[in-house]
N, C-alpha and C positions, 0 to 999 in steps of 0.2 A: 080124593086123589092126592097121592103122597109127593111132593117135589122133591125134586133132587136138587143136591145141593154140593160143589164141588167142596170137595173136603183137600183144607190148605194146611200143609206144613208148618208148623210155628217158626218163626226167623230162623230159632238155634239146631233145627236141625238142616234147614237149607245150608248154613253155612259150614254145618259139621261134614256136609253130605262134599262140599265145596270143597272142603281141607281136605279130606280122604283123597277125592280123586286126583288134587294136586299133589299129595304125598305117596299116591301110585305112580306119577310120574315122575317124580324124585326117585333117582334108583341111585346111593352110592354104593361107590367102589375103595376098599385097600389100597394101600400103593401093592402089597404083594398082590393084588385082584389082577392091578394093572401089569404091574411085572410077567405074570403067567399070561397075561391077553397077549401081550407085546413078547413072550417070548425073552425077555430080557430080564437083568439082576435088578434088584431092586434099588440099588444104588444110581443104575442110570436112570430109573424113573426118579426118583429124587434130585437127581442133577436135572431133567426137565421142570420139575417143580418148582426147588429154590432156585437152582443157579442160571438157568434161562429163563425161567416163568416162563415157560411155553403153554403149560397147563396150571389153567388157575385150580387153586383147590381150598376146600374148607376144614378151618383149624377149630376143632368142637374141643375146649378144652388140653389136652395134650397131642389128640387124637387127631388126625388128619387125612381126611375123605376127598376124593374126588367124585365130581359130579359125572356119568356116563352122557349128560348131552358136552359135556366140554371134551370129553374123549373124543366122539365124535365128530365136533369142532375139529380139533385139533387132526386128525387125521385127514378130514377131507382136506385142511391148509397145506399139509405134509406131500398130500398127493396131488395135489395143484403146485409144487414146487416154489410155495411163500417160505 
């Protein structure tokens, strides 16, 4: 009689498996991504970013990304009148 025998993942791919699904949840955005959501120039998105920091965003070398749950964020604060 043959037993069965649960067959286990080696650690590096649980954690590989781990990093994927969190870097599916990771969606950035352009400031122009955001300008075309919002409808506006890209200039006032930028005046949100540096000059009010209303939306925090990430500086990957020159380049600078917004995170779509801080859009988020920041919209539902917007329509809650904070």
């Amino acid at each position: 009689m043959m037993e069965k025998y649960a067959i286990k993942k080696p650690e590096t791919t649980l954690l590989r498996d781990r990093f994927e699904r969190k870097l599916e949840d990771l969606k950035l955005l352009t400031i122009e991504d955001v300008a075309k959501l919002f409808q506006v120039s890209k200039r006032t998105v930028e005046g949100l970013l540096y000059d009010t920091r209303k939306i925090p965003y990430l500086k990957i070398g020159r380049v600078v990304r917004i995170r779509e749950r801080d859009i988020v964020r920041f919209l539902g604060r917007t329509s809650q009148g904070v």
